[in-house]
C-alpha positions in Angstrom: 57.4 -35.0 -41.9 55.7 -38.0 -39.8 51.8 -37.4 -39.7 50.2 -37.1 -36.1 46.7 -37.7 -35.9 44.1 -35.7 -33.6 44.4 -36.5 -30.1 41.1 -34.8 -29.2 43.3 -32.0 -27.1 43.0 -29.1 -29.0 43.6 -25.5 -29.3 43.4 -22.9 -31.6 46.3 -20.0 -30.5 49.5 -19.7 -32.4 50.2 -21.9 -35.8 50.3 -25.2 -34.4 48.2 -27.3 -32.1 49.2 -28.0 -29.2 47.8 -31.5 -28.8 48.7 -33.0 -32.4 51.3 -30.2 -33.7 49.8 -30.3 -36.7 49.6 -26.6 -37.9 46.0 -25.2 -37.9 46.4 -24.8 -41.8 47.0 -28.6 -42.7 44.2 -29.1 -39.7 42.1 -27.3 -42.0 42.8 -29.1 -45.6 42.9 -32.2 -43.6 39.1 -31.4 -42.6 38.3 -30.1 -46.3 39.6 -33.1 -47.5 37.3 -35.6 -45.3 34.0 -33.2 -45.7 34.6 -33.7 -49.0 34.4 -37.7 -48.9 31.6 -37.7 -46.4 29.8 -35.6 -48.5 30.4 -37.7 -51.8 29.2 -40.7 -49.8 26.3 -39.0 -48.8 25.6 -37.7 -51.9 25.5 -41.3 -53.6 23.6 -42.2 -50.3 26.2 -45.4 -49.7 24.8 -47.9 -48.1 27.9 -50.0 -47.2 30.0 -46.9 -46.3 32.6 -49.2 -44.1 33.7 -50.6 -48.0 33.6 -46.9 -49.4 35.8 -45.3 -46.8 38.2 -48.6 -46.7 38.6 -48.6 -50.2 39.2 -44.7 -50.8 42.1 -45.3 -47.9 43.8 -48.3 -49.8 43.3 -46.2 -53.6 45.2 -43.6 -52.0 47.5 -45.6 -50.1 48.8 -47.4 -53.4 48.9 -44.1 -55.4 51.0 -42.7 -52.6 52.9 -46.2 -52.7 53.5 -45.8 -56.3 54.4 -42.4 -56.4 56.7 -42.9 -53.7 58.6 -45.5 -55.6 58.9 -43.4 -58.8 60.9 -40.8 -56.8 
């Protein structure tokens, strides 16, 4: 499955959105996921948070790389 980002053209009926066609429930983790950073970085009250959210992306990136390649 190909990841499609937001598009800012939502809606809420039925299991997928219309705009992205993500379904509402991945929408959902998806949002979990990133409270869950922005609250970490708030938490440890980041200064540089450019270099905190860049470097999160490229950890996960390689882990997803690496597991990827294991397969």
């Amino acid at each position: 499955m190909k990841f499609s980002p937001c598009i800012d053209k939502c809606t809420y009926e039925g299991t997928h959105c219309e705009g992205c066609g993500r379904t509402h429930v991945e929408i959902a983790a998806t949002k979990k996921i990133v409270m869950a950073i922005v609250n970490f970085a708030q938490e440890q009250e980041y200064e540089n948070i450019d270099d905190f959210v860049n470097a999160v992306g490229q950890s996960a990136l390689k882990k997803l790389n690496k597991a990827a390649a294991e397969k």
